[in-house]
Structures are given as structure tokens and as C-alpha cells.
C-alpha positions in Angstrom: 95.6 106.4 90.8 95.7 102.4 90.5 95.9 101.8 94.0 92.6 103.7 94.4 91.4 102.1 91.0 92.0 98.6 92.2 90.8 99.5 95.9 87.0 100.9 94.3 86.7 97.6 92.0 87.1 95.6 95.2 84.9 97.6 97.1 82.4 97.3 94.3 82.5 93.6 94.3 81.8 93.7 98.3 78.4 96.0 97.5 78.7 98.3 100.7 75.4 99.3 99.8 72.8 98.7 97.0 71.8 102.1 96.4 73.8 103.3 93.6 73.2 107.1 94.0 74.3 106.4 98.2 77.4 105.3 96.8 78.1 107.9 94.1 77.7 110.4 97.3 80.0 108.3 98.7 82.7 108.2 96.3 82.5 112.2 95.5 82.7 112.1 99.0 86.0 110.5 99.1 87.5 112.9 95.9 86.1 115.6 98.5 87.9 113.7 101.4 91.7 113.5 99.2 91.5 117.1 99.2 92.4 117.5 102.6 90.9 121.6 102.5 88.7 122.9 105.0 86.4 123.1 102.5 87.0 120.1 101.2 86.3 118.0 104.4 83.3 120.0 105.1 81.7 119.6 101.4 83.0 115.7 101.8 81.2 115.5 105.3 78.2 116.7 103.3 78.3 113.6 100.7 79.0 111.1 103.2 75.9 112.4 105.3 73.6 112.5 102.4 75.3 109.0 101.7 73.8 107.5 105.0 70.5 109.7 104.3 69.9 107.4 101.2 71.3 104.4 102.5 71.1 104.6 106.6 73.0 101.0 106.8 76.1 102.1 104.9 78.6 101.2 107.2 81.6 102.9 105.1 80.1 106.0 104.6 79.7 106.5 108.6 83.6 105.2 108.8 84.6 108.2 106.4 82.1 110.7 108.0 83.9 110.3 111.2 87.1 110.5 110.1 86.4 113.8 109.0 85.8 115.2 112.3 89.5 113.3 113.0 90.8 115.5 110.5 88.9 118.8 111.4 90.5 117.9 114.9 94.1 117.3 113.5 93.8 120.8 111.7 92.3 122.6 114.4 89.2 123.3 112.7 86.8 122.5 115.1 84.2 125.1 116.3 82.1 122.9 118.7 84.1 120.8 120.4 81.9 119.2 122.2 79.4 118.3 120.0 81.7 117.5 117.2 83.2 114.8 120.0 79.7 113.1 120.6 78.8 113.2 116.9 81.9 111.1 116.2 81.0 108.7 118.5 78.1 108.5 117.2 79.0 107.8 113.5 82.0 105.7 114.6 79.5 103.7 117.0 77.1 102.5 114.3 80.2 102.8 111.7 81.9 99.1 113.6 78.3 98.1 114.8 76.5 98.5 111.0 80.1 97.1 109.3 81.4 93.9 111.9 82.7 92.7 108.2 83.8 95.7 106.8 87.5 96.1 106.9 87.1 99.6 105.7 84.1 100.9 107.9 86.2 99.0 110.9 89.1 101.1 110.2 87.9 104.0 109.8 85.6 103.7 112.5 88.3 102.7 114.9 90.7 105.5 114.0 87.9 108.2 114.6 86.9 106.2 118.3 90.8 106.2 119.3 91.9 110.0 117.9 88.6 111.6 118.3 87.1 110.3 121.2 89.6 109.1 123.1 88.5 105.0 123.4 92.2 103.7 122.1 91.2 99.9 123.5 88.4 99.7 121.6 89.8 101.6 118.3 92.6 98.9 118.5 90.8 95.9 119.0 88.3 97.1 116.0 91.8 97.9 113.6 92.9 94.2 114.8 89.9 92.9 113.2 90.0 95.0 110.4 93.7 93.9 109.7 92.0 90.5 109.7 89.1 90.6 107.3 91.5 92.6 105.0 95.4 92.2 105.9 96.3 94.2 102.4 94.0 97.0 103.3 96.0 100.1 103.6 94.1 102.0 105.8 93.7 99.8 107.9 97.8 99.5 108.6 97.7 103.6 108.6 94.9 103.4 111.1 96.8 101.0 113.1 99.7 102.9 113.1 98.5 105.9 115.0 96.8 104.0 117.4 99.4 102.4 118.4 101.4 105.7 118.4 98.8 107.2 121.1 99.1 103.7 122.8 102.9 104.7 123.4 103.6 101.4 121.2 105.9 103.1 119.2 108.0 100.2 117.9 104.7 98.9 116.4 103.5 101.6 115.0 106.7 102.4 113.5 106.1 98.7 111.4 103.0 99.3 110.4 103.3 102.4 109.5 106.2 100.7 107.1 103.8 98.1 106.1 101.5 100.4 104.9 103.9 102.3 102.7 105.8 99.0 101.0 101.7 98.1 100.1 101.3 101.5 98.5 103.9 103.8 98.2 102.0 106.1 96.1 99.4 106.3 98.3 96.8 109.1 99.4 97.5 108.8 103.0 101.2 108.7 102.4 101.7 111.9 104.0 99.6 110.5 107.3 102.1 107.4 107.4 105.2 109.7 106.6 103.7 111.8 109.0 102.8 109.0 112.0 106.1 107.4 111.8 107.6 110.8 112.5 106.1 111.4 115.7 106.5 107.4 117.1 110.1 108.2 116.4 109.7 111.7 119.2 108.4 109.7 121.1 111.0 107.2 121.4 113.5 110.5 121.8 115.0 109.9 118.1 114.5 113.5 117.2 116.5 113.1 113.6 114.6 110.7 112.4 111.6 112.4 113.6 112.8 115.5 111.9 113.5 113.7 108.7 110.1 111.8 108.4 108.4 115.4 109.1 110.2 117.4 106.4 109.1 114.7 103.9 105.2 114.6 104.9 105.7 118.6 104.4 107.1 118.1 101.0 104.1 116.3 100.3 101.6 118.7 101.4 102.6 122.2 103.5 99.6 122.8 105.3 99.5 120.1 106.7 99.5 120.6 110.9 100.8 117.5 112.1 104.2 117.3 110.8 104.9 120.9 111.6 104.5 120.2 115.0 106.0 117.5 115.1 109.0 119.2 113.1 108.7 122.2 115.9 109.6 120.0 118.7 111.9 117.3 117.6 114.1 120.2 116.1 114.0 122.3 119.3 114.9 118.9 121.4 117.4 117.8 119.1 119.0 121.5 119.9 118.1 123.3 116.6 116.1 126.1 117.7 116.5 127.9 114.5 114.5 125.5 112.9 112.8 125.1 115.9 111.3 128.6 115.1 110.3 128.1 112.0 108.4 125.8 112.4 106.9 127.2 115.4 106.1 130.6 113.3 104.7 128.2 110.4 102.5 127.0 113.2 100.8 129.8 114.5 99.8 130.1 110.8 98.1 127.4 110.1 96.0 127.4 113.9 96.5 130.6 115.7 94.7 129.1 118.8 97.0 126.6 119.4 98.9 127.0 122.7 100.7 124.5 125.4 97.6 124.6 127.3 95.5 123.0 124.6 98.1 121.0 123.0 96.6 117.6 124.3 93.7 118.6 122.1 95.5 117.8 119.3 96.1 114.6 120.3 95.5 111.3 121.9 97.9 110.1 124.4 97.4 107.1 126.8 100.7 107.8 128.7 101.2 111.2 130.4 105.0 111.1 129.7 104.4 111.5 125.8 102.4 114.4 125.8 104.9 116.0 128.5 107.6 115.1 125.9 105.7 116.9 122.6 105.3 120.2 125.2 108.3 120.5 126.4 109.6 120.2 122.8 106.9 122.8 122.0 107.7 125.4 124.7 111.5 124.8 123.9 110.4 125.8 120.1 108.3 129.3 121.4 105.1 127.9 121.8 103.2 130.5 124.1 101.5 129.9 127.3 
């Protein structure tokens, strides 16, 4: 993919690191990472571990090893909560410490602090310097946009979100921004457009958590309980454990308000107790 192609040459020109087989972990790592399996994220966790093993100041390969516990939480495929939590931290912590300079280990860094562990300040003041060491860095607008999402900043997040697609519209992540700019629209209460942006992150990818929720409760509040069903039933699939009781542990919400919106959506839609 070019965007990726052009992205790696300008990576390589930075050096992240100067051990050469670090960074061939690291980039089968990220072919692991695109995958978006189970088993992909947990054989891509691997690489990006044995990445830092060889090279213990790689800044970038901590970034992407965090945001893989992000996406085992967005999938519900977390098995120790706990400890996954504090081992985020950890690899987002030396992530922004090891790379002040690295747009990329910022980023991802940042993302994994706000979703993960819960610090949003500090996730959006690291994306803010990201976006300034690199303001074409895609990742860092998709970063930015979520953060700002769980900040309740959904106007912002909805342009950044934006930004990030115009800079690559064939992107990776294009699911995550189709996906993010869905659920900053429920939460400003435009359930359509929410709706809308869902159904096209699930024609990109169908196992994909997020926008089924999403989908679940903006149909159910916008009166579409059919739909609403689905989507609910399509849910249960994909995490069985999830209920309205544990429903915040999918996400990352600064103001009480949104995550009351997203459950009474969900318990509109059929989500049990």
C-alpha cells in the first residue's frame, strides 16, 4: 500500500533504532498488527516485545506494543484485566518518555495512556505534540480523534477524524476513523449519521466490535429496534461477556452523561443486565 510504503521510507530515514533485526521484528510486527485477529495481535505483541528485547530504547516498538492491549480491550479479549492495565502503562510510560521526538511512538503511546489506562490529559497533550513533530502523520490525527471523542470534544474529534481520512483515504486505520467519527456523532445525539458511519466501518471489516455497538445503540435511539437487534445479536457474538454492567470497560469516558447515553442506547437495543 503506498501510504504504508511512503510512511516505512520515512520512518527509515528517522532510524527508530539501529538494530536492524529489532526493526524487522518490528515491522512483521506491524503486518501482524493490520491483521486485526486475536491471533494476530497476540503473535504481533510477540514481535514488538522481542523488538524492545533487542533494542530496549525503541521508542516505536513500545508505542505499537501498547496499542495492542488498546485493541485486546476494544475486542474484549482481555483475560487479566488488571495486569494487562499496568503493563500498558508501563510500555506507554517509557513509549512518550524513550520517544519525546517521535511522532509515532507519541501517538501511539498517547492513544494506549487515554483508552487503556484511563489518563485522557496526558494522552492529549502527548497527541498535541505528536501532531507537531509530524502534522501529516495519520495516526496521529486517528489517535487524536478518539481522545477527543472520550474527552466529550466531539466536534473536534469529528475534524480530525476527517483530517485523517482526506490524508489517506485508503488507509489501514480507515475503519478506526470510520469507526470514531461514528460514535462522536452518538454522542452529540445524531443517531443517523452515527448509524451511517457504523455500517461503513462494518463493510470494511465485520468483526469488528466497535461499530456494532455503536450501530446497536444509535439504531435503537434513533427508534429502529429491528436493527437495533441485530446488531445487539451480532454483539453477543463477537464478546459474549459483554453486559450494561461492564460496558464502561469498553471505553473511556471523561463525562458521565456519554456513557449513560451509549447504555441507555444499549439496554434500549436488548443488552442484558
Amino acid at each position: 500500500m503506498p501510504q504504508l510504503e511512503r510512511a516505512e521510507i520515512e520512518r527509515a530515514k528517522r532510524k527508530p533504532t539501529e538494530s536492524l533485526d529489532a526493526y524487522d521484528y518490528f515491522l512483521r510486527g506491524m503486518a501482524s498488527y493490520y491483521q486485526r485477529t486475536r491471533e494476530a495481535i497476540n503473535e504481533a505483541l510477540r514481535l514488538f516485545y522481542k523488538a524492545i528485547e533487542l533494542d530496549p530504547d525503541f521508542a516505536s516498538a513500545y508505542g505499537m506494543a501498547a496499542w495492542c492491549y488498546g485493541w485486546r480491550k476494544i475486542n474484549g479479549w482481555m483475560i487479566d484485566r488488571a495486569q494487562e492495565i499496568a503493563e500498558t502503562a508501563r510500555l506507554a510510560r517509557w513509549a512518550v518518555e524513550l520517544g519525546p521526538d517521535d511522532a509515532v511512538a507519541l501517538s501511539r503511546g498517547a492513544h494506549a495512556l487515554g483508552y487503556v489506562v484511563g489518563d485522557l490529559n496526558a494522552a492529549a497533550t502527548f497527541i498535541d505534540r505528536a501532531l507537531v513533530l509530524n502534522p501529516n502523520l495519520v495516526g496521529a490525527w486517528y489517535a487524536s480523534g478518539w481522545v477527543r471523542a472520550y474527552l466529550g470534544e466531539s466536534e473536534i474529534a469529528i475534524r480530525h477524524f476527517a483530517h485523517a481520512m482526506r490524508l489517506s483515504p485508503l488507509d489501514p486505520h480507515i475503519i478506526g476513523m470510520q469507526a470514531g467519527t461514528a460514535f462522536a456523532h452518538f454522542l452529540a445525539g445524531r443517531y443517523d449519521e452515527a448509524s451511517s458511519w457504523a455500517d461503513m466501518a462494518l463493510w470494511e471489516q465485520t468483526n469488528y466490535l466497535t461499530p456494532v455497538l455503536i450501530a446497536a445503540a444509535s439504531s435503537a435511539l434513533a427508534r429502529r429496534l429491528a436493527d437495533a437487534q441485530k446488531f445487539i445479536a451480532r454483539l453477543r457474538e463477537l464478546d459474549p461477556a459483554l453486559r450494561l454492567a461492564n460496558v464502561k470497560d469498553w471505553g473511556a469516558f471523561r463525562r458521565p452523561e456519554d456513557l449513560a447515553r451509549l447504555k441507555n442506547g444499549l439496554q434500549k437495543a436488548g443488552l442484558p443486565e
